[in-house]
N, C-alpha and C positions, 0 to 999 in steps of 0.2 A: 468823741463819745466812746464807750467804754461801755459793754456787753459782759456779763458773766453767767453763764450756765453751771448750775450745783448741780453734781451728784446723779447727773441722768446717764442711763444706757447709753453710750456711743456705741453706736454700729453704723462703719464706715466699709464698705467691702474691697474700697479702693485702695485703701493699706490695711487690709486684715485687721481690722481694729473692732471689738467686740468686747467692753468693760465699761465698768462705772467710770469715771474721770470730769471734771471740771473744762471747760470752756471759756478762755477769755478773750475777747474782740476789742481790737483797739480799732477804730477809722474805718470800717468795714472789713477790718482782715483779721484772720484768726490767731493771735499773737504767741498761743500756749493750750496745751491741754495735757493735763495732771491733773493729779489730785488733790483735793487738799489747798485749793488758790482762795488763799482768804479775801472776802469782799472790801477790807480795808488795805488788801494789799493791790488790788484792782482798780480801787476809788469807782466802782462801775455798778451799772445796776443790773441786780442780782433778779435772775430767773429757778426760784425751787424746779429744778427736774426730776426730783427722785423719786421712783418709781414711774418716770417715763423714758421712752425713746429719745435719742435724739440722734437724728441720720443727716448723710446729706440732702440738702434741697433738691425734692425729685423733680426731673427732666421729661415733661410729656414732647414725644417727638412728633404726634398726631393729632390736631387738636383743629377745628373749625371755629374760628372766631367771628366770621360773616360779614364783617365788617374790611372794606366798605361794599355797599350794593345790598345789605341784607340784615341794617339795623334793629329790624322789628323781630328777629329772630335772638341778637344777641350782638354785642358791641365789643370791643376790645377793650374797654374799661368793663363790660360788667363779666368778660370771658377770664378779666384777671382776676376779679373779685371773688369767682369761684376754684379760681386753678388755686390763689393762696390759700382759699378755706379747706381745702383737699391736701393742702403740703408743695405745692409744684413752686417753684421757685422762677420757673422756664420752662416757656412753649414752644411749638415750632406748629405755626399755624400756615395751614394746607392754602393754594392759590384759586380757589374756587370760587370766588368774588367778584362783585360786580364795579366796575370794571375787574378783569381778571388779571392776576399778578405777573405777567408776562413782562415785564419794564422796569426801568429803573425808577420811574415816577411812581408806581404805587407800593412798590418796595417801601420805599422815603418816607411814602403817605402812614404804611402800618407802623412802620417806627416812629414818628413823628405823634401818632394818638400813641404809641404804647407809653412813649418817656408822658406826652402829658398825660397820659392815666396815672403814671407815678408807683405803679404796685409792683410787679416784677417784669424779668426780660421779655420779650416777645421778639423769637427769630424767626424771620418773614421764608417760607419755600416757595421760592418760585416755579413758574410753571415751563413741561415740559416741553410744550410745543405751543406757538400763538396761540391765542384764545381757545386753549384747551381743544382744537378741534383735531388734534392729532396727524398735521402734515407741515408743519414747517416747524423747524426747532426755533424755540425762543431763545435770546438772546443772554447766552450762559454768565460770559464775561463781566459783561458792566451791571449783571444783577448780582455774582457774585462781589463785586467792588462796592455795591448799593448796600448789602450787607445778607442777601441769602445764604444761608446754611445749606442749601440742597435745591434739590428739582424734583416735583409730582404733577401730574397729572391727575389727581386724584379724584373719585367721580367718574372721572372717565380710562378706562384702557385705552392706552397705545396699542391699536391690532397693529399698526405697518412695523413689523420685523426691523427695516430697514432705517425708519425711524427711530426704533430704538436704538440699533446698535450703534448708530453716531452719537446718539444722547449718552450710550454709555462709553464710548472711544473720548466725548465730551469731559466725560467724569474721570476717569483719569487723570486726563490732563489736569482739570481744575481742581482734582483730589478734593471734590464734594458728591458724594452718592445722588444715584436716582432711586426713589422712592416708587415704588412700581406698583400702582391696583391693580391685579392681575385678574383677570376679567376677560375670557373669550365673549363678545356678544354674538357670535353667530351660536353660542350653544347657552346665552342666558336671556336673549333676547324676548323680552316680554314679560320673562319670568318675575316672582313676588315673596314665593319663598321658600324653603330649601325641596329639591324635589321625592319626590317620597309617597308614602301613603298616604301620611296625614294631609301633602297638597291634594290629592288625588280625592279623598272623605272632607275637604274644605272646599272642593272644587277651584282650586287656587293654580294656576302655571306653576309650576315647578322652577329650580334652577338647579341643574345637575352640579356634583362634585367636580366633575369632570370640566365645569365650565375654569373655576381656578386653577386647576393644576395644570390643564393645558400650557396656559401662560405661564405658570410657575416652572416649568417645565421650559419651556422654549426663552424666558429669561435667564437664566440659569447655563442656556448651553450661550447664547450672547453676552454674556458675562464673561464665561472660560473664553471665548474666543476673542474679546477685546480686551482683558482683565480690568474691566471699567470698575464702578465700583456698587452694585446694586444691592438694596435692601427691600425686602416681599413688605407690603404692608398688609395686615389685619387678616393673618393664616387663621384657616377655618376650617380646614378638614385634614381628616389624618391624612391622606392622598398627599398632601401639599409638604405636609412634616416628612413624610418620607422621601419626599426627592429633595428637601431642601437640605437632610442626613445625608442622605447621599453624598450632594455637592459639597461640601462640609467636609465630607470623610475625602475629596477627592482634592483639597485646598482651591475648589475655587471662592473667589471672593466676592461673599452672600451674607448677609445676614437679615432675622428676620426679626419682624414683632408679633402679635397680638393683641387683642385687646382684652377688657375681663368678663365682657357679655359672651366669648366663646368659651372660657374654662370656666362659665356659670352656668351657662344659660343652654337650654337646646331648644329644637325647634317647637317643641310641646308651649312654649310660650306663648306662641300666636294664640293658641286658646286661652291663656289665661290674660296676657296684657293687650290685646289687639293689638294694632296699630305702632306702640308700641315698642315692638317685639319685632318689624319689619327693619332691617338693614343690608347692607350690602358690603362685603357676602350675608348671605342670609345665616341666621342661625342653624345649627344642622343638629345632628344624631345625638344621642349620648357617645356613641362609639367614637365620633368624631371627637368631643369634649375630653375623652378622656386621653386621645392622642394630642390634645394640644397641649394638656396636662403633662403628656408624659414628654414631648417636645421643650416643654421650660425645664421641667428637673434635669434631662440631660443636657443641657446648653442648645439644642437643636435651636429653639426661636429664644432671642437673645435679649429683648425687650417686650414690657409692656407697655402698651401706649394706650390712651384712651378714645381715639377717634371721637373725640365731644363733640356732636353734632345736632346744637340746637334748633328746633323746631318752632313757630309757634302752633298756637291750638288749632288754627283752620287749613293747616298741613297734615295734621296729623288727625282730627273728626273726621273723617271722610271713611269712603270705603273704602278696606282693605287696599286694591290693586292702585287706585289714584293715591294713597297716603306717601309722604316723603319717604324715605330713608334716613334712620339712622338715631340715637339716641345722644342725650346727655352723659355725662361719666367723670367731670374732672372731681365732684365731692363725693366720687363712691369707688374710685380707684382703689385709694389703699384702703379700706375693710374689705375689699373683694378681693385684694391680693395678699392679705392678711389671712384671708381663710384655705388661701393655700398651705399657708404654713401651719395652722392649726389640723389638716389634712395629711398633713406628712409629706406632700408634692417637695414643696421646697424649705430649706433653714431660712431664717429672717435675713441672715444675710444674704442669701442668696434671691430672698424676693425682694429687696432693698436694691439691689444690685441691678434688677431687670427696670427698676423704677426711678434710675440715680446715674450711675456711672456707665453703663452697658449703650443707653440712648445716647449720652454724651460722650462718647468715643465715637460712635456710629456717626454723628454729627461733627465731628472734631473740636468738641467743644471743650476749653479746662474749666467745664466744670463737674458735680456730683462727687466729688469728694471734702471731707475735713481736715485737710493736709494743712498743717502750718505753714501761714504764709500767703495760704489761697482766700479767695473772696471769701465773707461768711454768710452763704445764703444755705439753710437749713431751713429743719421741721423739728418740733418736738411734737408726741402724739401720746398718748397714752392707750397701750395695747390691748388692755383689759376691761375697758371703759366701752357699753353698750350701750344701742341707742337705738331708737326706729324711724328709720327714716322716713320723712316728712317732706314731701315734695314742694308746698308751697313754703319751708322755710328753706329753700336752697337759694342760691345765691346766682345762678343762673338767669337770664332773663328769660329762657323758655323753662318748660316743667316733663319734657318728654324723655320720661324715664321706667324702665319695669318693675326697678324694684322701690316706689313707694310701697311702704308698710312693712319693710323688710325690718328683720331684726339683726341691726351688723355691729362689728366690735372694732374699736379702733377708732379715737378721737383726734384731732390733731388739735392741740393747746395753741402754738406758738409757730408761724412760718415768717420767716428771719431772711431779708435778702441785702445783700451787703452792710450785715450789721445793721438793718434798720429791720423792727418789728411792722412788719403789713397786713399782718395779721393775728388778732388775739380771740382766744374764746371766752367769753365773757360769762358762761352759766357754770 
């Protein structure tokens, strides 16, 4: 089978490639890209791009799929069905599952529904320590053989120091990163949402800044001293950007992500989306938001990731302090991270880059690029093209998100995963 893309924006950040050109796929691989590939010299069916994007297939490295143990929340068929409608080509969904991803048996199991979901990859992280409960390491070896990409804990911190730094002596060796929630609970414990005035006028526990950076902080110096290989998930306050610059400036080896409800959103949310608006880390300042800002335009946090973390409605109706954690994000990634660029933070290719190739290194993965030769899973999106988002047309199986009714820009047409179309926008 034979794929052709006309005339679309290529921005590839992986070979500095930012120009009109032609795209031809033969068998799932990217055969050529110039100009100018006539459709009868392709024999291929022809996709109009002009006047859209066309990037590599973005890599979400954070993503809640629930599945298994937590179907009625959201399925790894319908977690794919929204990662393609968003552009994502490939996930790497967190081990917080019932049974918990601690094994090589449920590794198998997530792979096993992903291929029959049939939409795109889904690389399984397993978890850091037995059943998430943070004292004995799980079994690194034969889940990275099973097929994990990494290790998290996520949900929960590793407090025991000592546990981590075998987990990261681990990573080394097996030259797969640990994914680190960094989360003191002796300084968040109870808490609900960032701590401040506004908790204190909500009458809400707080949870200090001080609670992430701790950890961000003391992973960081267990890093330098193991040279394992750790990446912060889901930085949230300027506190945390600054030590991660630090380390950074010092070569040890760190990198980090965010998500895009932190350079959107601040804590003033809780007022307007309730519930909502509750995650962990919690939303914080504007001051905070604009360090995380200023964190991606200098390479300080090196990835955006979406932390998608489906709810359904009787997690999330409740009172504030009993409400889950954590929102939905894979169909509202790229116009949020679109609007960086329309802000000046970062060039397109530069926020294509934190959504493509940056995660997929971090991961080891070859993919996030349009290198001839390589797989051809892509996105075409049209940048200019607004829309309001509409919660119950998502694609999701939960709906818990803040910015229904937003006004965002950036469609995605077409997401392409080894040459096969899994997703088309049809209006």
């Amino acid at each position: 089978m034979k794929l052709l893309i006309k005339g679309g924006r290529v921005v590839d950040p992986a070979n500095g490639i930012d120009e009109v050109l032609d795209i031809l796929v033969q068998d799932g691989i990217i055969v050529e890209l110039k100009r100018g590939i006539d459709v009868e010299e392709g024999g291929a069916r022809a996709i109009d791009a002009r006047g859209k994007t066309v990037v590599p297939g973005l890599v979400d490295m954070h993503v809640h799929l629930r599945e298994p143990g937590y179907e009625h929340k959201e399925t790894i068929e319908t977690g794919c069905l929204a990662a393609a409608a968003g552009g994502f080509t490939a996930v790497a969904c967190m081990a917080n599952t019932v049974p918990v991803n601690d094994n090589t048996a449920v590794t198998r199991l997530i792979l096993e529904s992903a291929k029959a979901a049939g939409t795109i990859d889904v690389l399984p992280v397993g978890a850091v320590s037995k059943g998430l409960k943070g004292e004995e390491l799980a079994e690194f070896g034969p889940m990275k053989e099973a097929g994990a990409v990494a290790f998290c804990d996520d949900g929960n911190p590793i407090m025991d120091s000592g546990l981590m730094r075998t987990a990261l002596e681990s990573s080394r060796k097996l030259g797969l990163p640990i994914l680190s929630h960094c989360e003191d609970l002796n300084l968040s414990r109870g808490g609900v949402m960032n701590e401040g005035d506004l908790a204190r006028e909500l009458g809400l526990k707080g949870i200090p800044p001080a609670a992430e950076e701790v950890m961000v902080a003391r992973d960081i110096i267990l890093a330098d001293l193991t040279k394992g290989n750790l990446h912060i998930c889901h930085v949230s306050t300027a506190g945390s950007v600054e030590l991660i610059r630090w380390a950074k400036a010092r070569a040890v080896s760190v990198t980090a992500e965010t998500a895009p409800h932190y350079f959107t959103l601040t804590e003033e949310a809780v007022n307007d989306c309730g519930t909502n608006a509750k995650m962990s880390p919690p939303l914080r300042t504007a001051f905070d938001r604009e360090a995380v800002k200023e964190g991606l335009r200098d390479g300080t946090i090196d990835a955006i990731a979406t932390d998608h973390a489906p709810h359904d409605a009787a997690s999330k109706e409740v009172d504030f302090p009993q409400a889950s954690n954590g929102i939905i994000g894979l169909e509202t990634a790229l116009p949020l991270t679109l609007r960086l660029v329309d802000e000046g933070v970062l060039p397109l290719d530069g926020a294509i880059a934190k959504l493509s190739i940056n995660p997929s290194r971090i991961l080891g993965l070859s993919k996030g690029t349009l290198s001839k030769g390589s797989r051809a899973d892509m996105a075409i999106f049209d940048g200019k093209r607004e829309f309001v988002l509409q919660k119950a047309a998502l694609r999701s199986k939960s709906r818990n998100t803040p910015f229904d009714g937003w006004r965002l820009k950036g469609v995605v047409e077409f997401t392409i995963v080894g040459g096969r179309i899994v997703y088309e926008k049809k209006d």
